[in-house]
C-alpha positions as CSV (number, residue, x, y, z in Angstrom):
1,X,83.5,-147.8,24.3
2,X,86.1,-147.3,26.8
3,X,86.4,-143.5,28.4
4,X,90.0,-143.6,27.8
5,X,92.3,-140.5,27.1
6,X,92.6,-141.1,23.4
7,X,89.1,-140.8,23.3
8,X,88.2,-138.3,25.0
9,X,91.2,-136.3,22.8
10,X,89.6,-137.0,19.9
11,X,85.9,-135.8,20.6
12,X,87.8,-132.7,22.1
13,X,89.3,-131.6,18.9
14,X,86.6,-133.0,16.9
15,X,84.4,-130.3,18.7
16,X,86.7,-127.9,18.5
17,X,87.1,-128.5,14.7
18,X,82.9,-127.9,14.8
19,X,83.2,-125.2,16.5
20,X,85.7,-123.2,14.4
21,X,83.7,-124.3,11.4
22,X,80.9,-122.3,12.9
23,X,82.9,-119.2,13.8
24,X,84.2,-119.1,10.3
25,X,81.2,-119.2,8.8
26,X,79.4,-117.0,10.8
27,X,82.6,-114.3,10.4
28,X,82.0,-115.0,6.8
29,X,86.0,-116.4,6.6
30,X,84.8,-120.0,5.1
31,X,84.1,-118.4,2.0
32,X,87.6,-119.0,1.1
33,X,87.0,-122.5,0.5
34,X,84.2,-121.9,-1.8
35,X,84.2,-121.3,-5.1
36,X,83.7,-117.7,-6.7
37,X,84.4,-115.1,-9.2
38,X,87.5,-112.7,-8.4
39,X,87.2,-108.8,-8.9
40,X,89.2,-105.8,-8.6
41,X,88.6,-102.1,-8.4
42,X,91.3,-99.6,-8.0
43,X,89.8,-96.6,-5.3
44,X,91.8,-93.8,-4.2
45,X,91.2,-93.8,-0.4
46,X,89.8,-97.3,1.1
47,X,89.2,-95.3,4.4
48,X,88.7,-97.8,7.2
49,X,87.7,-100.8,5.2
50,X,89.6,-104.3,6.5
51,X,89.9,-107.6,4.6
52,X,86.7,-109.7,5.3
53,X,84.5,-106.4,5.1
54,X,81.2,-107.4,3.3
55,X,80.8,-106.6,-0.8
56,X,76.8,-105.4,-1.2
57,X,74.8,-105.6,-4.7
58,X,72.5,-102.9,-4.1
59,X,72.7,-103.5,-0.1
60,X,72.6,-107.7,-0.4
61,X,75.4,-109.9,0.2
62,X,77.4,-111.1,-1.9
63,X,80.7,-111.6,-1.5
64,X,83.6,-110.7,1.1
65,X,86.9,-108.7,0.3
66,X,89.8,-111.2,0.4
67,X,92.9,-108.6,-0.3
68,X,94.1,-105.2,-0.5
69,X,97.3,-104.2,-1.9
70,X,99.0,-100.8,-3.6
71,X,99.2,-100.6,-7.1
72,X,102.3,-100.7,-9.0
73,X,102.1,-97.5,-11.8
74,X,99.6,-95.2,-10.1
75,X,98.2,-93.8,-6.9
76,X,95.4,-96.5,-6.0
77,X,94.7,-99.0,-3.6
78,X,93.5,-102.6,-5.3
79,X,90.8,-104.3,-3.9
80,X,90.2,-108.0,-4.4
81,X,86.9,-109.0,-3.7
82,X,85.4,-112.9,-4.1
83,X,81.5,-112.6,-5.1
84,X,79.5,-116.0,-4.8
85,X,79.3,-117.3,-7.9
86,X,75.1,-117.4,-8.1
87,X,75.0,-114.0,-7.3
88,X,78.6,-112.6,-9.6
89,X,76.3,-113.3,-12.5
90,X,74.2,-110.3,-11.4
91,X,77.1,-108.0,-11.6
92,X,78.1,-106.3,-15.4
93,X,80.8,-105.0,-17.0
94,X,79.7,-101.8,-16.7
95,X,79.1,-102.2,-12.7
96,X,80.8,-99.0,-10.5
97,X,82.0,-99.3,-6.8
98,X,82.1,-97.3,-4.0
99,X,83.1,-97.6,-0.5
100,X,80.5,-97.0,1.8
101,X,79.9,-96.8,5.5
102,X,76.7,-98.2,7.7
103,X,76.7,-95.3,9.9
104,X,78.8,-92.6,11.3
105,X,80.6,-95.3,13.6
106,X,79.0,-98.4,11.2
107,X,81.2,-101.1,9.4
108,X,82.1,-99.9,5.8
109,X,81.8,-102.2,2.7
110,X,82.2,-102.2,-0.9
111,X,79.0,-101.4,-2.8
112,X,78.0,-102.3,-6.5
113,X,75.4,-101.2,-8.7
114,X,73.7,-103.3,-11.2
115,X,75.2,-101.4,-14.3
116,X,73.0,-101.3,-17.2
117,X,70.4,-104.3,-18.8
118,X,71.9,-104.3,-22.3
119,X,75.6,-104.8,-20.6
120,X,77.4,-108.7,-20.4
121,X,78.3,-109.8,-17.2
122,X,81.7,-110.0,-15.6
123,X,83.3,-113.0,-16.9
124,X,83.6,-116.0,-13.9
125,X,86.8,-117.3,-15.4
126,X,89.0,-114.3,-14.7
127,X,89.7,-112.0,-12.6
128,X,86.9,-108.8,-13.9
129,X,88.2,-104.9,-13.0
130,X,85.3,-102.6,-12.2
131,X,85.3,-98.9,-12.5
132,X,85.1,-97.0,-8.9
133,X,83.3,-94.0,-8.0
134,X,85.0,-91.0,-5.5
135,X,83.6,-92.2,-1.7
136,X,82.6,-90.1,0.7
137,X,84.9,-88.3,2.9
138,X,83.7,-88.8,6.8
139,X,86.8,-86.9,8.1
140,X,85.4,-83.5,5.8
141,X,81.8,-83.9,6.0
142,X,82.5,-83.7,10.2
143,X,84.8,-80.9,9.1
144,X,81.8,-79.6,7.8
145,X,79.5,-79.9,10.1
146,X,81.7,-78.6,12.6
147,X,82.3,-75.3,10.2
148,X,78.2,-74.9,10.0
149,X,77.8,-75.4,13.9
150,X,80.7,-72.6,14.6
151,X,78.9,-70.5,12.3
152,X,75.4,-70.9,14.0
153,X,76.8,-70.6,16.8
154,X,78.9,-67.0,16.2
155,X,75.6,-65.8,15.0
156,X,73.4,-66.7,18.4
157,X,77.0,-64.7,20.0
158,X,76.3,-61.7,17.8
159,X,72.5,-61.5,18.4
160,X,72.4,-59.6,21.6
161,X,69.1,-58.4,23.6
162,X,70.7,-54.6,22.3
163,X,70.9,-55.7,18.7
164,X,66.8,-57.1,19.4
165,X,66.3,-54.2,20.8
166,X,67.5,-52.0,18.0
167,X,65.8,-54.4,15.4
168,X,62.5,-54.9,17.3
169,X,62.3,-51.4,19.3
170,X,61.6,-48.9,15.5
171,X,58.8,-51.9,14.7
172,X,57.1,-51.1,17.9
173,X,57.1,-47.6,17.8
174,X,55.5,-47.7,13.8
175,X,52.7,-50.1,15.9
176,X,52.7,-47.8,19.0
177,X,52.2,-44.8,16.6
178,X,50.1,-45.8,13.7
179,X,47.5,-47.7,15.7
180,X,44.6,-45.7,15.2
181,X,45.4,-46.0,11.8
182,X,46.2,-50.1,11.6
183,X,43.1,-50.4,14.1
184,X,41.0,-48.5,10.9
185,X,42.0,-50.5,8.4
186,X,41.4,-53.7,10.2
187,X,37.7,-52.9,10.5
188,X,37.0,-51.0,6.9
189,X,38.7,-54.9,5.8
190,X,36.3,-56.5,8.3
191,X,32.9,-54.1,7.1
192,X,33.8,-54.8,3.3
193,X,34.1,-58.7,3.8
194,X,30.6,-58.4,5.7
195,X,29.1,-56.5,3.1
196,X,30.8,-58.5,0.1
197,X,29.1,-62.1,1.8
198,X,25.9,-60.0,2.5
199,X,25.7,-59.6,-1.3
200,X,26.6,-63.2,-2.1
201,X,24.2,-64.0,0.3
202,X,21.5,-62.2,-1.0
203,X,22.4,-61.5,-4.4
204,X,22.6,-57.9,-4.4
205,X,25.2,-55.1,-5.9
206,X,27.9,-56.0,-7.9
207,X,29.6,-59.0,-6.4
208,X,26.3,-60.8,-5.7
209,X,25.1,-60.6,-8.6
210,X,28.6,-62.0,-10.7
211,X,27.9,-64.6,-8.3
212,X,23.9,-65.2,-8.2
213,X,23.1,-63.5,-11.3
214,X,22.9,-66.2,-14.7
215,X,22.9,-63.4,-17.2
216,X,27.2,-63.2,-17.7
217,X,27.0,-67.3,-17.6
218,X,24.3,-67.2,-20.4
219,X,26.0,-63.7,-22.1
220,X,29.5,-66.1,-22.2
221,X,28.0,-69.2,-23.1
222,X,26.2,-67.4,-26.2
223,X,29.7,-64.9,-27.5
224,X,31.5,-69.1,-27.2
225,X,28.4,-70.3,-29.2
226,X,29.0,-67.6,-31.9
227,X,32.5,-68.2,-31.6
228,X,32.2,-71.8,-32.2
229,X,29.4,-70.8,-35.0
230,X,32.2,-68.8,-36.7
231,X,34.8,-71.5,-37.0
232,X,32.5,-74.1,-38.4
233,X,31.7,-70.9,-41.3
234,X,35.4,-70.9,-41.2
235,X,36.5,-74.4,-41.4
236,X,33.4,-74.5,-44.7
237,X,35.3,-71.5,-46.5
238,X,38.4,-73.2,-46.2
239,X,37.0,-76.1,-47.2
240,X,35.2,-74.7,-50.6
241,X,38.9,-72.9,-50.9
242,X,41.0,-76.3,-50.8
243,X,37.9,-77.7,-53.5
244,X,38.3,-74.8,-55.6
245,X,42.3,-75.2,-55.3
246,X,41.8,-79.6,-56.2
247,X,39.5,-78.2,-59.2
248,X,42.5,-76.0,-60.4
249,X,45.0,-78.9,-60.1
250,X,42.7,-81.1,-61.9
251,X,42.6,-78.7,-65.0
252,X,39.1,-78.2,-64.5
253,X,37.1,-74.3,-65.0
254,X,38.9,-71.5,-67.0
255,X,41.7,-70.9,-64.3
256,X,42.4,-74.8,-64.4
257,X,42.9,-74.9,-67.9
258,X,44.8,-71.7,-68.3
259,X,47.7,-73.2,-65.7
260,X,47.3,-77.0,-66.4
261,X,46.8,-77.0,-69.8
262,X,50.0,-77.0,-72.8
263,X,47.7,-75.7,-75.9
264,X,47.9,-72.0,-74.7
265,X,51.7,-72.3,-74.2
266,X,52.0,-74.2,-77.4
267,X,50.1,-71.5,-79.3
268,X,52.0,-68.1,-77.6
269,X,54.9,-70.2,-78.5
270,X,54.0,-70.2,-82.0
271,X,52.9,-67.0,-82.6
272,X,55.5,-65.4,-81.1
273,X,58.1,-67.9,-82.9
274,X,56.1,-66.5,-86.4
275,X,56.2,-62.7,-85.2
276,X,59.7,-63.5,-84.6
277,X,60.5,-64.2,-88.0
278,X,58.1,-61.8,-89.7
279,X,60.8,-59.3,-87.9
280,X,64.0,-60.9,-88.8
281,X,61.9,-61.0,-92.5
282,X,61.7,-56.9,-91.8
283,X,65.4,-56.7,-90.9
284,X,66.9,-58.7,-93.8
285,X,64.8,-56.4,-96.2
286,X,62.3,-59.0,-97.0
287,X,58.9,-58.3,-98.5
288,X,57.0,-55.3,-99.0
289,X,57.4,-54.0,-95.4
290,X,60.7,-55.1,-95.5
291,X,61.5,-53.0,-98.7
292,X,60.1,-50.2,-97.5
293,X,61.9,-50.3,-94.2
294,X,65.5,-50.9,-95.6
295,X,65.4,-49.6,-99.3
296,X,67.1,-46.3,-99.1
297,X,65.7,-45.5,-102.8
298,X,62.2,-45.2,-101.8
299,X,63.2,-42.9,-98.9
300,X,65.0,-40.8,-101.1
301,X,61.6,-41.1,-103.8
302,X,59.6,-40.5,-100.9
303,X,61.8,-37.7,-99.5
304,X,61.7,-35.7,-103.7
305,X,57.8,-35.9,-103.7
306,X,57.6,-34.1,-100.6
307,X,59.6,-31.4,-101.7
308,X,58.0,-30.6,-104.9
309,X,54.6,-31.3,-103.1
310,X,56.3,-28.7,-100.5
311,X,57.0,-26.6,-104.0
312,X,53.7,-26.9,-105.3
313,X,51.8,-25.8,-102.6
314,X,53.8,-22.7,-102.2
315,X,53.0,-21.7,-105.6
316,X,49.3,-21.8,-105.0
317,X,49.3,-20.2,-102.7
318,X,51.0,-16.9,-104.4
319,X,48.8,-17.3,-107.0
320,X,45.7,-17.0,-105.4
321,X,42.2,-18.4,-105.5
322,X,41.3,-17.0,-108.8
323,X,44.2,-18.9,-110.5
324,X,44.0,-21.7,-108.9
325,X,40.2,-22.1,-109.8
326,X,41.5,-21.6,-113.1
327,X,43.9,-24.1,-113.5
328,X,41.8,-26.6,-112.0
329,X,39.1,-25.5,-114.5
330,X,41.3,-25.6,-117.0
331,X,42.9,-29.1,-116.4
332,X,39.0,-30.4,-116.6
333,X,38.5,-29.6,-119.9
């Protein structure tokens, strides 16, 4: 091959054309001439994200954004983002975006969540729109900071060694004056702790013996025995009661009868049915009773022979005993 000037044109551009292949694809720019699925979200503030920023699936790779332009009806900026097209699947319908940033002075990119299981993916034929959540503000969270290290640092200004002094100088005059006192209490504390492990120790007084002593173990362990003894009684009764109560709803025994059974109720029925009637008998007049209840006659009979009874009697008595003797004597013969 001869070195000529043609030739040596041609590997030079041909290396060059290598070379920018690389740098594309290293910048991530050669996605363009790959095939993906195209997505949009509309975010308020994009903040210092460029075209060519990566797009993240939970912090992985998977796409670049290719454009950025102001919508037409409202107050957004539209970003256009190309996914790779093995990894778009991953994303849903119900995927979110944010804007995020690496660090304080890091590259931002657009992050996506998964969305939820049960939700179809974005559809790789058209363009999908995903809904965007509110990104964080770096300008107020400085602002922020910046407020919280003023603050902090206007209290340090306002605590004085004279302020200390007023705060700290009444505490050490309490411990100046009262420690006898504080000193006294320290060692009754100490003398009781040595006495209270003296009698776990040996077993002795009150605390050693809670400790040492079996009798409130066994006295516990026996009042939990009765206890226990008491619910089994208790759980029997209630047993022989829901037996008792099964007995009843089978009809069975005097009380079972009495509520399960349709002969009493038949006959109360019918006797009351009959003394029903024997009344409306009374009431119409009907029968002996009923004569003598609603016949005026015999009251009137009844009411006569009570007067001349009334009569009668009178006149014995003004007679006398001898004259009545003698009437009766004479109406026997």
């Amino acid at each position: 091959m001869k070195n000529t000037l043609e030739t040596r044109l041609g590997m030079f551009f041909a290396l060059a054309l290598v070379v920018v292949i690389v740098i594309l694809e290293l910048i991530g720019s050669f996605d363009y001439f790959k095939q993906g699925v195209r997505v949009t979200a509309a975010f308020d503030s994009v903040k210092e994200l460029k075209v060519g920023d990566p797009v993240r699936l939970a912090g992985y790779d998977i796409g670049r954004v290719e454009r950025m332009d102001l919508a037409r009806t409202e107050p957004k900026i539209l970003v256009l983002m190309k996914l790779n097209a093995k990894e778009a699947a991953r994303v849903k319908t119900d995927s979110r975006a944010s804007i995020q940033f690496t660090g304080l002075m890091g590259q931002n990119f657009v992050s996506i969540s998964f969305g939820s299981p049960d939700a179809p993916p974005i559809d790789p034929t058209r363009t999908g729109t995903l809904e965007t959540d509110p990104q964080p503000d770096l300008s107020m969270l400085m602002s922020k900071l910046d407020e919280a290290a003023s603050g902090i640092e206007r209290l340090t200004q306002s605590v004085k060694p004279d302020t200390l002094q007023n705060l700290i100088g009444p505490l050490n005059d309490f411990l100046r004056d009262n420690s006898p006192r504080i000193s006294g209490i320290l060692s009754n504390t100490e003398l009781v702790t040595a006495q209270v492990a003296r009698q776990v120790q040996s077993g002795e007084g009150t605390v050693g013996k809670l400790i040492q002593d079996s009798a409130l173990y066994d006295t516990a362990l026996a009042a939990v025995s009765n206890l226990t003894e008491t619910a089994s009684k208790i759980d029997d009764t209630l047993a022989d009661a829901r037996g008792v109560i099964g007995q009843v709803n089978q009809g069975q025994g005097t009380l079972g009868k009495l509520l399960t059974d349709d002969t009493l109720y038949t006959e109360t029925t019918g006797a009351m049915t009959n003394f029903h009637g024997i009344l409306k008998k009374i009431n119409l007049g009907q029968g002996s009773v009923g004569l003598l209840v609603n016949d005026e006659a015999f009251y009137r009979n009844m009411k006569v022979s009570l007067q001349k009874l009334d009569k009668a009697a009178e006149s014995l008595e003004d007679q006398g005993p001898v004259s009545v003797l003698g009437i009766a004597v004479g109406s026997l013969f």
